[in-house]
LOSE-397034 format. One line per 8 residues: number of its first residue (from 1); for each residue y, x, z of C-alpha. Coordinates in nm, 3 decimals. Example, Ala and Ser with C-alpha at 12.3 -4.5 7.8 and 13.67 -1.06 7.14 Angstrom:
// residues 2
1) -0.450,1.230,0.780; -0.106,1.367,0.714
//
This chain:
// residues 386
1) 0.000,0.000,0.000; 0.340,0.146,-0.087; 0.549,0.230,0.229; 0.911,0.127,0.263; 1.152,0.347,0.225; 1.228,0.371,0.599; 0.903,0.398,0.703; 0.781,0.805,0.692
9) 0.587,0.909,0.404; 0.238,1.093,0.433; 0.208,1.411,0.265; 0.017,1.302,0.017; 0.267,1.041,-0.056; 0.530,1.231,-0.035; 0.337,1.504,-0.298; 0.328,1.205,-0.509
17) 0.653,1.113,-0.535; 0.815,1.461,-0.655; 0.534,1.479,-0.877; 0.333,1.810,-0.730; 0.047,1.926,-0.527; 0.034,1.975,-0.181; 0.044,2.328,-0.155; 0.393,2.287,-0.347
25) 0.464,2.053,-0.094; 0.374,2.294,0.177; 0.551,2.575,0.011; 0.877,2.376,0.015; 0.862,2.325,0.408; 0.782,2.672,0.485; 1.144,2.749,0.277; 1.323,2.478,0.453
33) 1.368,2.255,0.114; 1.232,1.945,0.322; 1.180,1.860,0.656; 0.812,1.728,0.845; 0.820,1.609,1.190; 0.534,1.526,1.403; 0.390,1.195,1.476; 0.375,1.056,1.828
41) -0.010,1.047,1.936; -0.091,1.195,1.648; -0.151,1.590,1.462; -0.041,1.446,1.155; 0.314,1.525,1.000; 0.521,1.310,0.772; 0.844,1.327,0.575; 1.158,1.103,0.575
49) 1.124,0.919,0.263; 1.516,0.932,0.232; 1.521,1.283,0.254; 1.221,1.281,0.010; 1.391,1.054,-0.234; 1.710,1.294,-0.223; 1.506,1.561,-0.272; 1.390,1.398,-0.589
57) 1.674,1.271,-0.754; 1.818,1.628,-0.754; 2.100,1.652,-0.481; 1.871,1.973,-0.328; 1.835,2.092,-0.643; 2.082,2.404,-0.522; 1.884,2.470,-0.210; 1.605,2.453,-0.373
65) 1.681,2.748,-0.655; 1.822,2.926,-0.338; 1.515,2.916,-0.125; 1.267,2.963,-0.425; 1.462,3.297,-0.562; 1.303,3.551,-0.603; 0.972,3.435,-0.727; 0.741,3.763,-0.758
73) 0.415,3.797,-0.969; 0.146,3.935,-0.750; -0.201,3.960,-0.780; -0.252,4.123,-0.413; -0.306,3.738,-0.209; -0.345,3.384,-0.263; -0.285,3.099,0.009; -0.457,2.807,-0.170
81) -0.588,2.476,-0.005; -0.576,2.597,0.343; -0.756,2.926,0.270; -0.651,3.284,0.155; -0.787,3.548,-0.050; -0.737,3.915,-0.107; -0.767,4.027,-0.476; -0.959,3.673,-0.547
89) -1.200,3.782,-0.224; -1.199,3.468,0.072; -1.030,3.687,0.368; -1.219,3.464,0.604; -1.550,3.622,0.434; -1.425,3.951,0.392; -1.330,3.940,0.815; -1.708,3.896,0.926
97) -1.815,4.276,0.804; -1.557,4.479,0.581; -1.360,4.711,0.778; -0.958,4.749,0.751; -0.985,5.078,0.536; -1.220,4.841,0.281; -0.965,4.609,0.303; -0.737,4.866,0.225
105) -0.946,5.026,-0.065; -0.990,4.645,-0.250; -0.640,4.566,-0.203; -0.475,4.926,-0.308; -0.713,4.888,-0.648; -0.874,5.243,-0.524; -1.243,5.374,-0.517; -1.211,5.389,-0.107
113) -0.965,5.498,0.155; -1.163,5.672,0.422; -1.010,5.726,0.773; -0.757,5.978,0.816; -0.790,6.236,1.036; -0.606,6.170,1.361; -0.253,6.314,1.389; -0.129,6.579,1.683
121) 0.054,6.377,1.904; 0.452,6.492,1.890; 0.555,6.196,2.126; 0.821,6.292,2.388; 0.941,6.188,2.708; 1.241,5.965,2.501; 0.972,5.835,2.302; 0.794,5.629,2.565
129) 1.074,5.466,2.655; 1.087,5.302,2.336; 0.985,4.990,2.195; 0.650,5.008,1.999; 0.864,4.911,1.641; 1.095,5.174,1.719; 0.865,5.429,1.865; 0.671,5.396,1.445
137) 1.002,5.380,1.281; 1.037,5.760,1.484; 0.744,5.819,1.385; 0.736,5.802,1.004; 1.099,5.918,0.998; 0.926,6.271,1.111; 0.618,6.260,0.931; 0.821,6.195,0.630
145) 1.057,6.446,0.685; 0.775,6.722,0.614; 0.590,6.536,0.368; 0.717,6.605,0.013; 0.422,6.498,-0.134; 0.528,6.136,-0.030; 0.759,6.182,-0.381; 0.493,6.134,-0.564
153) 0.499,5.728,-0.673; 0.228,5.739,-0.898; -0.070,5.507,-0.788; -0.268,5.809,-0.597; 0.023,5.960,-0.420; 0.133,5.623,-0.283; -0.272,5.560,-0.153; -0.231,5.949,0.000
161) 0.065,5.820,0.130; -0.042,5.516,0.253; -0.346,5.733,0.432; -0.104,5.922,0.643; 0.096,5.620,0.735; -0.212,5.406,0.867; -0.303,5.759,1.128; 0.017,5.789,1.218
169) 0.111,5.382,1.302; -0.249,5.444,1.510; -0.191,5.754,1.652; 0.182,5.569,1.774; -0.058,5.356,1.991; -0.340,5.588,2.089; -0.095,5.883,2.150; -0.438,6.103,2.279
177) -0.628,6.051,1.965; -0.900,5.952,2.105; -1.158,5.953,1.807; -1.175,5.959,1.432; -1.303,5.725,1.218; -1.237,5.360,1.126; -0.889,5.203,1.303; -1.129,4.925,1.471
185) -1.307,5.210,1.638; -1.010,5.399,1.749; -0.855,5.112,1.895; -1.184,5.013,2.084; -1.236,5.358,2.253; -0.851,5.403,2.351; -0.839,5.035,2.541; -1.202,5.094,2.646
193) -1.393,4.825,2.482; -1.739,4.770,2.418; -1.895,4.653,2.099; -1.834,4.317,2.073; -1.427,4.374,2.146; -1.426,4.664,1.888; -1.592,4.398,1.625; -1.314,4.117,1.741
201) -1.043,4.413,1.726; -1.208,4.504,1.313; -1.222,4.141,1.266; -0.840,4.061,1.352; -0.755,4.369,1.163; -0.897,4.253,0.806; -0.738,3.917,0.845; -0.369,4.063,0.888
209) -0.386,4.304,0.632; -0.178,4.084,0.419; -0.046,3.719,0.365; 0.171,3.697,0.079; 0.527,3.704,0.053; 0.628,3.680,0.452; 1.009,3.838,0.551; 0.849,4.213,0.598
217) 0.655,4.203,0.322; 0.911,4.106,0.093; 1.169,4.385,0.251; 0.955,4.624,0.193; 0.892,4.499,-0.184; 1.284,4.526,-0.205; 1.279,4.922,-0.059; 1.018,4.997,-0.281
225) 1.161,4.861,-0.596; 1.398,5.132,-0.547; 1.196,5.429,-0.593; 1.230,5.475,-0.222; 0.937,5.675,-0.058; 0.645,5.459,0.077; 0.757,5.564,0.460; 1.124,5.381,0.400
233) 0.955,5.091,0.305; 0.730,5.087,0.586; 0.995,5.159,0.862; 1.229,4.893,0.655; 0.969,4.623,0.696; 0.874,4.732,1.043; 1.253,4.679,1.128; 1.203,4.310,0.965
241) 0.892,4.291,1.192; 1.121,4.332,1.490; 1.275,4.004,1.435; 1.180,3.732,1.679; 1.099,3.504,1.439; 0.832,3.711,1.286; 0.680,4.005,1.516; 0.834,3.849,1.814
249) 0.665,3.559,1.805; 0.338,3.790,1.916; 0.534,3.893,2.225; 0.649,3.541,2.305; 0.295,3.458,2.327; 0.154,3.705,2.549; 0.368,3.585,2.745; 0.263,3.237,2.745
257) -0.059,3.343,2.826; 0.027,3.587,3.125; 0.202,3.310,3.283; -0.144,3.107,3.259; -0.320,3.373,3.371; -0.670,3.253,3.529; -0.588,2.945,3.521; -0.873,2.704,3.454
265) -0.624,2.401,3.311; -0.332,2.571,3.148; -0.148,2.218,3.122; 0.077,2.228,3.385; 0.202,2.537,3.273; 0.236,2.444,2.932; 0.375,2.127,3.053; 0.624,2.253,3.259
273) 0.754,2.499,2.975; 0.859,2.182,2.776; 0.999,2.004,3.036; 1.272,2.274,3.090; 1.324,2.311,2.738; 1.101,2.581,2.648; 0.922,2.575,2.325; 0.578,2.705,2.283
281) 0.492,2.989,2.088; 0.204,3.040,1.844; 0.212,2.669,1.726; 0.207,2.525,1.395; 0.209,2.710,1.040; 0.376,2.534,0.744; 0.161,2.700,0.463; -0.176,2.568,0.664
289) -0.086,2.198,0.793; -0.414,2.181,0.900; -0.451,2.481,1.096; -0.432,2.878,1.020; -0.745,2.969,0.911; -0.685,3.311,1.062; -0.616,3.176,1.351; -0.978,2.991,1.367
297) -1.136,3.278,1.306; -1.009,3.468,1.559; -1.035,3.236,1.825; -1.390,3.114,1.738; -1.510,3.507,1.784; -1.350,3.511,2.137; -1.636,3.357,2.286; -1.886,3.668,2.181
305) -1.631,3.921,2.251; -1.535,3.809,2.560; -1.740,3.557,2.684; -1.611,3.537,3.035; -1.251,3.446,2.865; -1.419,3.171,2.656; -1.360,2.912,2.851; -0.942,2.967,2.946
313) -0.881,3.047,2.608; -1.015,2.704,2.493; -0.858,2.522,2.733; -0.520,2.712,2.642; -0.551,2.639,2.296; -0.661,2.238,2.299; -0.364,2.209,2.596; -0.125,2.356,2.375
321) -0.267,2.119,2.053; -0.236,1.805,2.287; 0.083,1.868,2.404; 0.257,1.924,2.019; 0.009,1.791,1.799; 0.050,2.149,1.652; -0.236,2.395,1.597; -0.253,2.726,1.711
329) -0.165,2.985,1.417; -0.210,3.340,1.389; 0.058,3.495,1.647; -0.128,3.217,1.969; -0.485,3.354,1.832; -0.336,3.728,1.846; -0.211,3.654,2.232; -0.535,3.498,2.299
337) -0.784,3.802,2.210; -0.491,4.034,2.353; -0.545,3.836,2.670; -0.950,3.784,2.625; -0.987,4.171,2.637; -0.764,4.276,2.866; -0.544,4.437,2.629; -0.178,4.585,2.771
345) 0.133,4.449,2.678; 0.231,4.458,2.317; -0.114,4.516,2.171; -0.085,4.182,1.952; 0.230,4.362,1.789; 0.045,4.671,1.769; -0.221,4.526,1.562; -0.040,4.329,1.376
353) 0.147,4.603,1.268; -0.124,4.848,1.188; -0.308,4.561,0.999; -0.051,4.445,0.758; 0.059,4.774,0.700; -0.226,4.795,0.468; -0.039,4.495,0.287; 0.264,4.667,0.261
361) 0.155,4.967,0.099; -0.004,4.701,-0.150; 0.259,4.559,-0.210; 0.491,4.895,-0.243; 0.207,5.042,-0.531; 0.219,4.702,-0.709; 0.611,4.686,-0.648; 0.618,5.078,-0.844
369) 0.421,4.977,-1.080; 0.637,4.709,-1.221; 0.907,4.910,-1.200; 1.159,4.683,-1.172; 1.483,4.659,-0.930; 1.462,4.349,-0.694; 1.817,4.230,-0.746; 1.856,3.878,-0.622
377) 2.199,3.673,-0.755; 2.406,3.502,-0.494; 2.535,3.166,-0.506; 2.952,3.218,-0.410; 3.089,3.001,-0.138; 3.363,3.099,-0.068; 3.741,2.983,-0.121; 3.855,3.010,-0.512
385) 3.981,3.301,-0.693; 4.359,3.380,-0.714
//
C-alpha cells in the first residue's frame, strides 16, 4: 500500500522513489545527502518522505554533486549488499585463516609480503609521553628521513616501502621487539596472549586492512597523488585517523566498556549515559543498515578467545542494541576484544592502525599508478566579486 506523504518511508520505498538500489541509498546517508532516523520499538530506519521527495525533484541536487565529488575508480574493495570484499575475495572468508601480510600481498597485487624484520627501538623518554598517532607520525618521519629508497614509486619500491612501514607502526607498539614473524604473532607475545587471542588479534587484523574510501584513506589517496613518498601519506592519513570521528571513536569505546567493567548487566550504565546526554559509541554504520559485518565477526570469535568474557560482552552488545535500535559496528567490536583480552588502553587504535595501513599503501600504489593529481573543484560561497 502506498504510504502518505507524511507518514516515513521504508528504505526500500524510499530506494524506489529516486529510482536506485539500496546500496545507493545507503551511500547517500553515509554522505549526509538524506537523513534516516530510528523507529521507536523498532531496529528499523526510515526516511522523511518530504525530505525524500525534495531530494527527488532536484533542490539537493548541489549537495549532492558536493558530497559525491571526487568519485575514484578502485579495484582494491567493494561494500556490496551488506558484505565486503578485497580484490573480489569476501573479507569475512579471507578473516577465518589468511594472515594480515596475505592480506597485504592480494591487495598490493604482489607475489607475497613476508614479515619484516623487527626494527631497533629509537623511542625516547619524550616519546612515551606521546599519543600513539603521534608517537607513528615520529616514527616514520625518522625512518623516512634515512630511507632514500622510499623515492622509488614504482610498484616494488612502494611494496618495499610499505614493508618497512608495517615493522615500524608495530615496533611503535611493541617498542622491545619482542619476536619476528607475522604482526598477529607479534602482537600476541608482547600483550601475552595465548593462541586463541593471537587468532582473534590475526582475525581483527585482516578485516581492517581496508574499507573503501573512509576520511584516511582518501587523505592519503590525495598525498599520494602527489608523488609524495609512501611515509607522508601514511603519517597524513594517520593525522586524519586522529580525528574523533574516525580513530576516536575506538577510544570512546574503550571507554564505554571500562566504565562497565565486570558488570554482569551493562544497562544501567548504558542507561545512565543517555540519560545525561551522552551518546554511545560504536553504534550504527550507514553503509551496513543491517549490521557491520566486521563487527559480527569479531564479536562472534570472542567467545573462543576469551571465553570467560563471553558472557559481558554479549550482554554489552544486545544492551547497547536495545537501548538505540542500533547495531554494534566495527569501532564497539574493536573495544569489545580490547576489553575481552585484557588489552591496555589504546590497543583498539593500535590495531586499527596497523591493519588498515595495509589499505593505505594499496591505495597509495594504485593512487601512483594512475598518476593523476586529486584536485577537487570548490563550489564559491561567498559574497560577489567587485
Amino acid at each position: 500500500m502506498q504510504s502518505s506523504e507524511e507518514d516515513p518511508l521504508s528504505a526500500r520505498e524510499t530506494a524506489r522513489r529516486l529510482g536506485i538500489k539500496l546500496d545507493t541509498l545507503y551511500a547517500y546517508v553515509s554522505r549526509g545527502l538524506i537523513r534516516s532516523v530510528a523507529m521507536p520499538g523498532s531496529r528499523e530506519r526510515r526516511y522523511a518522505a518530504e525530505e525524500v521527495e525534495r531530494f527527488r525533484l532536484g533542490r539537493g541536487g548541489e549537495r549532492q554533486r558536493e558530497a559525491m565529488m571526487p568519485v575514484i575508480a578502485s579495484a582494491i574493495s567493494l561494500i556490496d549488499n551488506g558484505r565486503f570484499y578485497y580484490r573480489g575475495h569476501d573479507a569475512l572468508v579471507l578473516a577465518e585463516t589468511a594472515t594480515l601480510e596475505e592480506v597485504a600481498a592480494l591487495l598490493w597485487v604482489t607475489r607475497s609480503v613476508p614479515p619484516a624484520p623487527p626494527l631497533p627501538s629509537r623511542r625516547s623518554r619524550g616519546d612515551r609521553a606521546m599519543g600513539l598517532i603521534e608517537r607513528c607520525q615520529v616514527c616514520l618521519a625518522r625512518l623516512s628521513a634515512r630511507d632514500a629508497a622510499s623515492l622509488d614509486l614504482s610498484h616494488d619500491g612502494v611494496v618495499r616501502t610499505g614493508r618497512a612501514i608495517l615493522a615500524a607502526l608495530a615496533g611503535c607498539i611493541d617498542a622491545q621487539a619482542a619476536t619476528d614473524g607475522p604482526a598477529h604473532r607479534r602482537l600476541a607475545a608482547h600483550w601475552r596472549l595465548d593462541e586463541g587471542g593471537g587468532d582473534l588479534v590475526r582475525r581483527i587484523l585482516v578485516l581492517l586492512a581496508d574499507h573503501e574510501l573512509n576520511a584516511s584513506t582518501f587523505v592519503a589517496r590525495c598525498v599520494a597523488s602527489t608523488g609524495a613518498t609512501p611515509y607522508a601519506a601514511v603519517v597524513a592519513a594517520l593525522a586524519a585517523l586522529s580525528g574523533r570521528r574516525h580513530g576516536g571513536a575506538s577510544a570512546r569505546a574503550e571507554a564505554l566498556f571500562r566504565e562497565i567493567g565486570d558488570r554482569a548487566d551493562p544497562l544501567p550504565v548504558m542507561a545512565a549515559r543517555l540519560a545525561r546526554g551522552d551518546n554511545l559509541p560504536g553504534l550504527g554504520q550507514p553503509l551496513y543498515p543491517n549490521g557491520d559485518p566486521r563487527a559480527r565477526a569479531i564479536l562472534a570469535a570472542i567467545p573462543t578467545a576469551a571465553p570467560a568474557a563471553a558472557l559481558r560482552i554479549a550482554a554489552a552488545a544486545a544492551a547497547a542494541s536495545r537501548l538505540t535500535g542500533d547495531h554494534p559496528n566495527v569501532d564497539f567490536a574493536l573495544a569489545a576484544a580490547a576489553s575481552a583480552l585484557g588489552l591496555p588502553d589504546g590497543a583498539a587504535l593500535g590495531l586499527f592502525v596497523i591493519g588498515r595501513t595495509v589499505g593505505w599503501i594499496a591505495h597509495a600504489i594504485e593512487q601512483y599508478e594512475s598518476q593523476v593529481l586529486i584536485r577537487p573543484r570548490a563550489r564559491y560561497t561567498g559574497p560577489p566579486p567587485v
